[in-house]
C-alpha positions in Angstrom: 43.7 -14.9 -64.8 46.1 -13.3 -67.2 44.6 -12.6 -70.6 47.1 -14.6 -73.3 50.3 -13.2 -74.5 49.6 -13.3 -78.5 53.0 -13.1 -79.4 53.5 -16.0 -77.5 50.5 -17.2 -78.9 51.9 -16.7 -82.5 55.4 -18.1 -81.7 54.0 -21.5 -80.5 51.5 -21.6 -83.2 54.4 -21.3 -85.7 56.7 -24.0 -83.3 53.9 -26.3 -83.7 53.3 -25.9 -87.3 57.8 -26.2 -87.9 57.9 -29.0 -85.9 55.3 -30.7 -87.8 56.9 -30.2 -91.5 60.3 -31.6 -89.6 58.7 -34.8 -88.2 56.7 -35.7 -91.7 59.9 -34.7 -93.1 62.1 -36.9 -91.0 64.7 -34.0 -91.1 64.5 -33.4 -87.5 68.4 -33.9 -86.3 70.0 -31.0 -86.5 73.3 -31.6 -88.6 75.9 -30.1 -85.5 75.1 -32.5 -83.0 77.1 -35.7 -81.9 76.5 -38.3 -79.4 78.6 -37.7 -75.9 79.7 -40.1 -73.1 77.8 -37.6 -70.8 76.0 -34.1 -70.6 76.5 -30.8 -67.9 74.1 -27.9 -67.5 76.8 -25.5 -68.4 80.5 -26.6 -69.9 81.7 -29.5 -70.7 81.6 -33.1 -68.3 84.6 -33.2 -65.9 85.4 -36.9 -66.7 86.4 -38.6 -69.9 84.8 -40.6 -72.1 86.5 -44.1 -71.2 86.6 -42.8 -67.5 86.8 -46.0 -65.6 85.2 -45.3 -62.2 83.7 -42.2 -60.1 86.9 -40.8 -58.1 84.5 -40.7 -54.9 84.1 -44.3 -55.5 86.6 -47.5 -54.8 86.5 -49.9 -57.6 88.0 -52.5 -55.0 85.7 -52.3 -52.4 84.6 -55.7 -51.2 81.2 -57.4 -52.3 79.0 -58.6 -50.0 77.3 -58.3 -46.3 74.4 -56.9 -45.2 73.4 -53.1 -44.6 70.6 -51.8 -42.6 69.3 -47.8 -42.6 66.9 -46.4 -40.0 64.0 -43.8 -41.5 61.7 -42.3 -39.6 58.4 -42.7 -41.0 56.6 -44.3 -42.8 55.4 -46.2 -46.2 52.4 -47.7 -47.9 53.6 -48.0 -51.5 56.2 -49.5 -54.1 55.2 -47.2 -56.9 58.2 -45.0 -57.7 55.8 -42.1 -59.1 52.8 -41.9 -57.5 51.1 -39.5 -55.4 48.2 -41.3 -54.0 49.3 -43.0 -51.4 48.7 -41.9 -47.3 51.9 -42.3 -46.5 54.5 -42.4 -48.9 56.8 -44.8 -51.4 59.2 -46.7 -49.4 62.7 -45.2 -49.5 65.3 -46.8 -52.0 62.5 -48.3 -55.0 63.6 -44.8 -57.1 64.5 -41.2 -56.9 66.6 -41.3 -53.4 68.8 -38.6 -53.3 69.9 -40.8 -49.7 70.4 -44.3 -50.4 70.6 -44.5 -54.2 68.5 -46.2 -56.7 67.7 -49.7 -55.7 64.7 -51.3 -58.1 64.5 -48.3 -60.5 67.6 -46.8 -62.7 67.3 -43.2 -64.5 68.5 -43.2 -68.2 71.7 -41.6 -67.0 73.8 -41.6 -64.0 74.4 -38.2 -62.0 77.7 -37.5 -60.9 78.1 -36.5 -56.7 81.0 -34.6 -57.5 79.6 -31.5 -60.1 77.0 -29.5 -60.1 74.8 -30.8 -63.0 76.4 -33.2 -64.8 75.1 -37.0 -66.3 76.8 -39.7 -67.4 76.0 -43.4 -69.2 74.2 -45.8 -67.3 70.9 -47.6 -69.4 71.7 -44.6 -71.6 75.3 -45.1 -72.9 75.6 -41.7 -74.6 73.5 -38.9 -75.0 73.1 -36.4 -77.8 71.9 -33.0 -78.2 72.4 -29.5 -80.0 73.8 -26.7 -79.2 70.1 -25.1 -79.3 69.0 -27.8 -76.6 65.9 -28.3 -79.1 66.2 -32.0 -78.7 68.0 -34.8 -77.0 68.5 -38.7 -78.0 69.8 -41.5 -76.1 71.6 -44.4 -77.0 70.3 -47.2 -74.7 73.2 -49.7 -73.9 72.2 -52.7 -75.7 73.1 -55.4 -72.4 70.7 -53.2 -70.6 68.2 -55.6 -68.8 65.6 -55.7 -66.4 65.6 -58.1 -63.3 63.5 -60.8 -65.1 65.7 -60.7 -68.1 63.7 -58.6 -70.5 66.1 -56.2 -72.6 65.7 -52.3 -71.7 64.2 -51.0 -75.4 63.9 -47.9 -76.5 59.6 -48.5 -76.6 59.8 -48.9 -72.4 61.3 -45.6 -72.3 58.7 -44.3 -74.8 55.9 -46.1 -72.7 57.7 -44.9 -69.5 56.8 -41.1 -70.9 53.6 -41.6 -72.0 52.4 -42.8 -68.7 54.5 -40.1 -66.7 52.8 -37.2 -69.0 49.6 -37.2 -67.4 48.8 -34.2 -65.3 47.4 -35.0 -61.6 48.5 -39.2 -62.2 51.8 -39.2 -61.4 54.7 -37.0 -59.2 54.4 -33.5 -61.2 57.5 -33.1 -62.0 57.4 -35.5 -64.4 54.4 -34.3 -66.2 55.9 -31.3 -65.9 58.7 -31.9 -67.5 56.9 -34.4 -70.7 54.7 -31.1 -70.7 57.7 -29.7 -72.8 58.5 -32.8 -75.2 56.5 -32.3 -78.5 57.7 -35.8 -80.1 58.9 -39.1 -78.1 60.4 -41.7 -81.1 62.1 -44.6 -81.7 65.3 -44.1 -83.8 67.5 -46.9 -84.9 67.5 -50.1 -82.6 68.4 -48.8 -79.7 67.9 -45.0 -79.9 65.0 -42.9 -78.3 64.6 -38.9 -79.2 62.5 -36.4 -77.0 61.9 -33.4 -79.3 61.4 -30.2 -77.5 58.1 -27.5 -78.2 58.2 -24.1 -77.0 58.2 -24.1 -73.6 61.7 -26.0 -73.1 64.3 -24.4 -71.6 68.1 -25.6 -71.4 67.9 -27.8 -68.5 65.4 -30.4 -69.9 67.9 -32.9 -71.7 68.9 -33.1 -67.9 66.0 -33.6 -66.1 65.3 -36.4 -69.0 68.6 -38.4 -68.5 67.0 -38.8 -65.0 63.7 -40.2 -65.8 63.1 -43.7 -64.5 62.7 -46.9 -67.0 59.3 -49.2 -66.1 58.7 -51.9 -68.4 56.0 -51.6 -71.3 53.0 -53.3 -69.8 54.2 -53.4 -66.5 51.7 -49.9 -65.7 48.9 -48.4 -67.8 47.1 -45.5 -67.7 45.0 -46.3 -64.4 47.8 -48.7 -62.2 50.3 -46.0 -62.9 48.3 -43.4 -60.3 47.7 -46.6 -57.7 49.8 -47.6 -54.7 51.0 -50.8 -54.5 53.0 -53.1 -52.6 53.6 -55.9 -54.9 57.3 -55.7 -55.8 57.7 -54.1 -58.9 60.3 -54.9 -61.5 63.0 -52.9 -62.7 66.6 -52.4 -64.1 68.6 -51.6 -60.6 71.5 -53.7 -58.6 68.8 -55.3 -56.5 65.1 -56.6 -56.3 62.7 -56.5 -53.6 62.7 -59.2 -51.2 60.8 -59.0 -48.1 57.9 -55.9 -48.0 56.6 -55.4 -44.2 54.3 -52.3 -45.0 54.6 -49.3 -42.1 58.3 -51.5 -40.7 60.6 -52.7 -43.2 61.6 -53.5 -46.9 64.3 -56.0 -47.5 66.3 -55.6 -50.6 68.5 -58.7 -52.3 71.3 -58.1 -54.6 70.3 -59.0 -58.2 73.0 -61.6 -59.2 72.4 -61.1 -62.8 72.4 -57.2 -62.6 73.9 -55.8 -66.5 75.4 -52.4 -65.1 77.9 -54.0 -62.2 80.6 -53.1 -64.6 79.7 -50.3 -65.6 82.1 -47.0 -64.8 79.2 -45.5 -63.0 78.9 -48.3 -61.3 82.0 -49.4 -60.6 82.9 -49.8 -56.6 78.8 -49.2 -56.3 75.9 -51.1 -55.1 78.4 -53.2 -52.8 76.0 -54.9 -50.4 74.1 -58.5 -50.7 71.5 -57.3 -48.8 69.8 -53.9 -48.2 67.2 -53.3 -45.2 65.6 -50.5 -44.7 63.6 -50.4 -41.3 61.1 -47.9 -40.5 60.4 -46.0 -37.1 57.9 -43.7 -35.8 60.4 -42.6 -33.0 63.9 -41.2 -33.3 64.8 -42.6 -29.7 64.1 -45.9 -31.0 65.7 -44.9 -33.9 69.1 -44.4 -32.0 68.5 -47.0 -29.8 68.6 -49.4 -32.6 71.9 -47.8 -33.6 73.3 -48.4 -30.3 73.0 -52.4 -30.9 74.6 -51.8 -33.5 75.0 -55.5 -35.5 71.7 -56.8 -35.7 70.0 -53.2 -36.0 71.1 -50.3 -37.4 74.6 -49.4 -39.0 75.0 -45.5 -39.6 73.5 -42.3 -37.7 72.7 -39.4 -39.5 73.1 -36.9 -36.9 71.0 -33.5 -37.2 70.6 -32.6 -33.8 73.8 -31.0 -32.4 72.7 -31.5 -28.7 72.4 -35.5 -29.3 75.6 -35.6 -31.5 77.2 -34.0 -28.4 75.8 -35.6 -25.7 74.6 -39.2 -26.6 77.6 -40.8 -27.5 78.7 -42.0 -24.5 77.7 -45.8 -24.9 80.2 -48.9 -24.3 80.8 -49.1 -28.5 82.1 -45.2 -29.1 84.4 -45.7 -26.0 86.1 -48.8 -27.6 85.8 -47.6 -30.9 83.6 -49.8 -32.6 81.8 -47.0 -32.8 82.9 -43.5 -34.8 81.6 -40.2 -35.2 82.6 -38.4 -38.3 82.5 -34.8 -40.1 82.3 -34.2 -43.8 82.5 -31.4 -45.7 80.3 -30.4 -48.4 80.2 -27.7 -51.2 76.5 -28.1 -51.2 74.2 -24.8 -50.6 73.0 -25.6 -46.9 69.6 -27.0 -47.2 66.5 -24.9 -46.7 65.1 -25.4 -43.3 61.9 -23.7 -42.2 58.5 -22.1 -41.0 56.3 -22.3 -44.4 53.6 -19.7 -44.5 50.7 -21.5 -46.2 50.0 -18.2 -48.1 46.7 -20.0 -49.6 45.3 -18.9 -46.0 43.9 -15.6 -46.0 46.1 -14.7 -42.3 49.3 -15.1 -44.7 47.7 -13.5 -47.8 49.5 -10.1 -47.0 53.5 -9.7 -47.1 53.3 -7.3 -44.7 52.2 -10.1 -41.7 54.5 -12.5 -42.8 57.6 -10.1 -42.6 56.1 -8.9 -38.9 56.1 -12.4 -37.4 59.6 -13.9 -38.9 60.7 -11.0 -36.8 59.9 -13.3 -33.7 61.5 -16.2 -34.4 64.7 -15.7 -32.2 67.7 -17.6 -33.6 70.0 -16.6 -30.5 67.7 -18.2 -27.5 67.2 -21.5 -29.5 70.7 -21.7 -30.4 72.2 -21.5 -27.3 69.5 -23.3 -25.3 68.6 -25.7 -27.6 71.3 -26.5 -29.7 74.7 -25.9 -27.8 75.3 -23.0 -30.2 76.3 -25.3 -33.1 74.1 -24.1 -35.8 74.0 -20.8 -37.8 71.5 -18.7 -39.1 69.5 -19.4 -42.6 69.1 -15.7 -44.2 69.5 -17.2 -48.1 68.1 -19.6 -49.7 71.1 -20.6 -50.8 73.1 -19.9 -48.2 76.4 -21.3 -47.4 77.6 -20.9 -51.4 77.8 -18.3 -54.2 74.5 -18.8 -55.4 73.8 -16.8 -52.2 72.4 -13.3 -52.6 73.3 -12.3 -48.8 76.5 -9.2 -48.6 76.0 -8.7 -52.3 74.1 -6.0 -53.8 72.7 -6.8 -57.2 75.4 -7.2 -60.5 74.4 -5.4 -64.1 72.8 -8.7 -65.1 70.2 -9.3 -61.9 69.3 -6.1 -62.4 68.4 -6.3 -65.4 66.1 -9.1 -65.1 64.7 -7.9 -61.9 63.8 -4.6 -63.8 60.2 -5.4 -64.1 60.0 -6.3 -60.8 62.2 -4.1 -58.7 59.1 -1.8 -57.2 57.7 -5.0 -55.3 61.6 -5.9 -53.9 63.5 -5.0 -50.7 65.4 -2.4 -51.2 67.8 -3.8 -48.8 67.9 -7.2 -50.3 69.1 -5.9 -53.6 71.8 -3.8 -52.3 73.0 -7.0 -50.0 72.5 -4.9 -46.7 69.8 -7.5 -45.5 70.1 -9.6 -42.8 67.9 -12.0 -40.4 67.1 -10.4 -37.6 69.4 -11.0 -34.6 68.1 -10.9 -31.3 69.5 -10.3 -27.8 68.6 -14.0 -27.1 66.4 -13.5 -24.2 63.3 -14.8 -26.3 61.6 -11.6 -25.6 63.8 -8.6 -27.2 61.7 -5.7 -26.4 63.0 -3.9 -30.1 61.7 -7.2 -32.3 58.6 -7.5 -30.5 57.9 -3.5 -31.2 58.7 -3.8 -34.7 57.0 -6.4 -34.8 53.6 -4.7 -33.6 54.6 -1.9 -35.6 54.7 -4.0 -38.8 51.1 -5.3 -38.1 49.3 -2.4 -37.1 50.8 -0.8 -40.7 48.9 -4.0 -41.9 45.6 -3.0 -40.4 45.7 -4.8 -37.1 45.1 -3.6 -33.7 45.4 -4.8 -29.7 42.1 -6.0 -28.2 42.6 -7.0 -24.6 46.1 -9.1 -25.0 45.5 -10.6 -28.5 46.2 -9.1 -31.8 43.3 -8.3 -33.8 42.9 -8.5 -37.4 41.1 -6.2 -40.1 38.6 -8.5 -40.0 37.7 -8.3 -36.7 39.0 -12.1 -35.8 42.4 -13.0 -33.7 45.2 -13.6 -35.6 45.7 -17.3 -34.3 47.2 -20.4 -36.1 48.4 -23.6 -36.0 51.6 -24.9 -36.5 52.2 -28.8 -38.0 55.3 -30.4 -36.6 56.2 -34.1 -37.3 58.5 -35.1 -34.2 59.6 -34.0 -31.0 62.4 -31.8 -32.2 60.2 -29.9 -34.3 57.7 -29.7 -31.6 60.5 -27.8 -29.4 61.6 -25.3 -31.9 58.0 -24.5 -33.0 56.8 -24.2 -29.0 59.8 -21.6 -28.0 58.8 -19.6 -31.9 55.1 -19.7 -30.1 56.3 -18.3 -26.5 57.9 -15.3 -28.5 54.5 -14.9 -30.5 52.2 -14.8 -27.5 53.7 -11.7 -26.5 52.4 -9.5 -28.9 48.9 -11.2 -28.6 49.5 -13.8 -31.5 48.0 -17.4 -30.6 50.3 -19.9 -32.2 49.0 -23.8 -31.3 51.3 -26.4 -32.1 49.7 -30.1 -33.1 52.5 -33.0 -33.8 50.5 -36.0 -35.7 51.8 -39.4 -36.5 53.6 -39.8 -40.1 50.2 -40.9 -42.1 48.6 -37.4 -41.1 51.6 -35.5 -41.5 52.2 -36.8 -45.0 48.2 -36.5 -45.7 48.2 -32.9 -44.9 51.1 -31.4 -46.1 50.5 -33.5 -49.3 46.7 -31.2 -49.8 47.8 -28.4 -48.0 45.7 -28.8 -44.8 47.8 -26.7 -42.6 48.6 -22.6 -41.7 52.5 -23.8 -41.0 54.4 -26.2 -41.6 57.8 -26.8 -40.6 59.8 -28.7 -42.9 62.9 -28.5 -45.6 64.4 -29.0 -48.8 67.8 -30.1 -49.8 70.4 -27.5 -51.2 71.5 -28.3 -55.2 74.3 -26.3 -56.7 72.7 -27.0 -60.1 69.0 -25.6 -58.7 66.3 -25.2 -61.9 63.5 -27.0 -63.1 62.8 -28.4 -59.6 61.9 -25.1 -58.5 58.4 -25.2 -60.5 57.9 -27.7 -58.0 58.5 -26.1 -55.0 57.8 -21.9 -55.6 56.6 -22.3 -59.3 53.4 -20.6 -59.7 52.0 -23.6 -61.6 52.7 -26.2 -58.5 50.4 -23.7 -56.2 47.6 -25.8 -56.5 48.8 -29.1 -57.3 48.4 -32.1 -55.0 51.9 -33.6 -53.7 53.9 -30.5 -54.8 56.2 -29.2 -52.9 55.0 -25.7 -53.1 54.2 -25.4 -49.4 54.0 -21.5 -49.2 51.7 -21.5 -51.9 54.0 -19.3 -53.6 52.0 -17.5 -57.1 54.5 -14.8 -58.5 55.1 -13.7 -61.7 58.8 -12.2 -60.8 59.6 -16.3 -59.1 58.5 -17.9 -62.4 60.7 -15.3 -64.1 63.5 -16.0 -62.3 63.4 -20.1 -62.7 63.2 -19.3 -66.4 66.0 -17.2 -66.4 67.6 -19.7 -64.3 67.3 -23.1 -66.5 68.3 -20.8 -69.6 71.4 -19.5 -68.8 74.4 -21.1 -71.0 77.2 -19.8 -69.0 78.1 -20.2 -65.4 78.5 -16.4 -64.5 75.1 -15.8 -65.9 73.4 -18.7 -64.4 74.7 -17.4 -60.8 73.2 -13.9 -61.4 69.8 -15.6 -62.1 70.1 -17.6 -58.9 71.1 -14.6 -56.4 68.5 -12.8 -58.3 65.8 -15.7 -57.6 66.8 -15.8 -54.3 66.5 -11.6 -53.7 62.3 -12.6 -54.7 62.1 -15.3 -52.6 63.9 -13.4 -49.7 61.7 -10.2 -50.5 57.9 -12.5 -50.2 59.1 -13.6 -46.5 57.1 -16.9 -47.5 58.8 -18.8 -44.9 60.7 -18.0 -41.6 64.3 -19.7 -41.9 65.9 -21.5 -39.3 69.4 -23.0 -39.5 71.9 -24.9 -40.9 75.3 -26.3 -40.2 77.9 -26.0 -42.7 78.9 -29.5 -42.6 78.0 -33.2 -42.4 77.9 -35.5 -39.1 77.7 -39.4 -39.5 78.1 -42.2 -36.6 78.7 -45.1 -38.2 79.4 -49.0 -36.7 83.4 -49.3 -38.1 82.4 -52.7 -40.1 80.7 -50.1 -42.4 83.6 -48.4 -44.5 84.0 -45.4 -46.5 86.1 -44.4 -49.7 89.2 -41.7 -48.7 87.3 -39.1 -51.4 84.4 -37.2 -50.5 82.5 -36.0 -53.3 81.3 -32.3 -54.0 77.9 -33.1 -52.1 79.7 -35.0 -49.4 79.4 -38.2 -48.2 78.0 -40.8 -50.6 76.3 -44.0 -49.3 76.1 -46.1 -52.3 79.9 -46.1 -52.4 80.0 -47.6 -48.8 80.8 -51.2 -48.3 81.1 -53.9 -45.4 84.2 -55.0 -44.2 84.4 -59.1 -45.5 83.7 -61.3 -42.2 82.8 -58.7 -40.0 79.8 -59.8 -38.0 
């Protein structure tokens, strides 16, 4: 344990002692700051104030029908925030970066089409200071939830007071109330978060997207419980029908304030919202295939399906359509997590050895038609990427204290994933690899690889479905040959979600969705305070000083140019720990949909966006 910084100590001891003279004094609004239509991480907001509707949205698109989405998976809860459950929340209540926010709204409303940038929805301006030491909201005075109660400034003060609680709720929100000093009432419809010491330049952001529960609604013991009684909220639509484990049905809320709003405007255009569950992707796609009782849209992430299962009655006669989108979105992280907390992944050196093996060439072409490309970054597919660039004056500078424990190769930009000759067995990997570990202490007994202390170096590998199960059973094949046992173990969704949740498992194959606005989140998933923190998403275990660093330089940067050195120099760290062994990606977006389901002509920066989708009038 680090012994305590006392200049640190000191600073926050004389915060804390400021802050309290300003409260008594009621002199805490700094004299600069005015209220705003909407708030970006760096600049200014694209749109205008008076802005009448998102341009990836059509503010004529038709009312009414009935959507269905396919998941696969499954839920136990209608809490939008808690971490208790075996399972998981049931997609759509809050915070679903998919469907949108059915039950739940955030203050403020984040735009598809920039990087990080809010505008007005229960919140119908925002203030701040230049200094990001505080941030107010102006709540919209029609703002109501479902039942008719107003949306007050105390249920947002409530709201925090319940999410602050380490260990109770989804961390990121304690997290994030961890750097709020003062939460107050101002005016009749105004609510200020006052920053302490620890705040960085991102948090009047990651506010403006805080959910609203009612005062009452939760206290300090419901708010960590699962539930499935329907909860109520501020969104388009309440919850209908619950079928734990199959289905939730959502209705449209006749009476819902924010239709009108211009964030909502051309949104939210569906009576009736289903969301059915499935513990099989088959089925899954089967359902799809019936199309107008079933299942409406296919996400497609499988480039061998995409290619070869469309060749049902409804794509020949083009009821049926398969489209690509476009994105400007960092390709999302997809991957072998080493679960570092185990003492087999403990050293650097291993991990590097066996991401060696995983060949990218023989899965690609076997597997997956040779659509997909390889992850290196873990950014990749954007400038926030580190790969082909060696380090500018200002990475370097904040990698300074850190450069001894870094790649040389990764700061220069020469590094690459390795690249195979695609036979599943290149004779040069599997050497280096060997090399790599004996360098590391281990040694050949027999046909298994021995570790330093005397056991095989043997693990198991967590997969969730059957196309997991392939790629982690050919990465497997590869690892036998140099004496490592790799068993892969596919369990239903309830274990899956139990284990990865407590961090029951050596590795785990799974992913996380690329932001061109990463920051704060990033606590959450490599943050050295998530390590040991139930329901984070810190799978590797990740515990480096040099990774916090790096988020912190990250969430403080005020210009663009300066925020884009912190990110390629976060991801030169993350590259240089070879915490996880990256897969692929493809550069794009691939959707069948059912052509009664309709689309705007504009796809946003992030690509396609499924609250702005509508049903055709009649069809069906």
């Amino acid at each position: 344990m680090p012994s305590p910084d006392p200049a640190r100590t000191l600073r926050t001891a004389a915060w804390s002692a400021s802050l309290a003279l300003l409260v008594a004094a009621g002199s805490i609004i700094p004299a600069s700051a005015e209220p705003q239509h909407g708030i970006a991480m760096q600049g200014e907001p694209k749109l205008p104030d008076g802005f009448d509707h998102f341009p990836y949205a059509n503010a004529a698109a038709p009312k009414g029908g009935r959507m269905v989405y396919g998941v696969f998976g499954d839920f136990d809860n209608l809490n939008p925030v808690s971490v208790r459950g075996a399972l998981t929340t049931a997609r759509g209540i809050f915070a679903d970066a998919e469907f949108g926010n059915f039950v739940f709204e955030p203050l403020m409303q984040r735009s598809a089409d920039e990087a990080f940038t809010f505008y007005g929805l229960i919140a119908e301006s925002v203030e701040t200071d230049p200094e990001r030491t505080f941030v107010e909201f102006q709540l919209n005075p029609a703002a109501r939830f479902s039942d008719g109660r107003p949306v007050r400034p105390e249920d947002v003060i409530a709201t925090a007071e319940l999410l602050k609680v380490q260990g109770s709720v989804r961390p990121q929100y304690s997290n994030w109330l961890s750097k709020v000093a003062v939460v107050e009432k101002r005016g009749e419809h105004g609510v200020r978060f006052t920053f302490n010491e620890k705040a960085d330049r991102e948090l009047p952001l990651l506010l403006a997207s805080l959910p609203v529960m009612p005062a009452g609604d939760f206290d300090a013991r419901t708010i960590a419980e699962t539930t499935t009684k329907p909860p109520v909220g501020s969104g388009p639509y309440v919850i209908d029908r619950v079928e734990p484990g199959q289905r939730i049905v959502y209705r449209r809320n006749s009476d819902y304030w924010g239709k009108d709003l211009p964030t909502k405007r051309g949104m939210d255009n569906y009576d009736e919202i289903t969301v059915e569950y499935y513990r099989d992707q088959n089925a899954q796609f089967e359902a799809f295939k019936k199309g107008l009782s079933y299942l409406y849209i296919y996400q497609q992430p499988n480039p061998r399906h995409w290619r070869t299962a469309y060749d049902f009655p409804a794509v020949a006669d083009g009821r049926v359509v398969k489209e690509v989108f476009q994105t400007g979105r960092p390709a999302n992280l997809n991957a072998f997590f080493f679960n570092t907390r185990r003492p087999a992944f403990a050293d650097e050196r291993v991990r590097a050895a066996l991401a060696l093996l995983f060949d990218f060439e023989w899965a690609n072409d076997n597997l997956y038609y040779g659509a997909y490309s390889r992850l290196g970054s873990f950014f990749d597919n954007s400038e926030l990427s580190s790969l082909g660039r060696p380090v500018d004056a200002r990475e370097s500078e904040l990698l300074a204290p850190y450069a001894a424990s870094l790649d040389r190769s990764v700061l220069s930009g020469a590094w690459k994933p390795p690249v195979s000759d695609g036979t599943g067995s290149d004779r040069r990997l599997l050497r280096e690899a060997v090399d790599q570990l004996q360098a590391a202490g281990y040694r050949f007994e027999g046909t298994r690889m021995i570790g330093p202390d005397g056991a095989p170096l043997s693990f198991e590998i967590l997969v969730q479905s059957i196309d997991q199960q392939k790629i982690a059973l050919a990465y497997a094949r590869t690892l036998a040959r140099i004496g490592v046992e790799a068993n892969v173990r596919q369990v239903d969704d309830a274990q899956y979600q139990k284990r990865k949740q407590s961090f029951d498992y050596d590795v785990l194959i799974s992913a996380f969705s690329g932001t061109l606005s990463p920051g704060a989140e990033q606590i959450n998933r490599w943050g050295s305070a998530a390590r040991d923190r139930a329901g984070s998403f810190n799978y590797a275990g990740v515990a480096s000083p040099a990774v916090d660093a790096m988020i912190a330089a990250m969430v403080s940067s005020r210009s663009r140019e300066d925020f884009v050195s912190a990110v390629r120099a976060y991801d030169r760290v993350l590259i240089s720990g070879h915490y996880v062994v990256p897969l692929y990606y493809i550069g794009e977006q691939w959707l069948a949909r059912w052509t009664f389901i309709q689309h705007p002509a504009v796809t946003p920066l992030t690509g396609f966006y499924l609250p702005a989708f509508w049903r055709e009038p009649g069809a069906g």
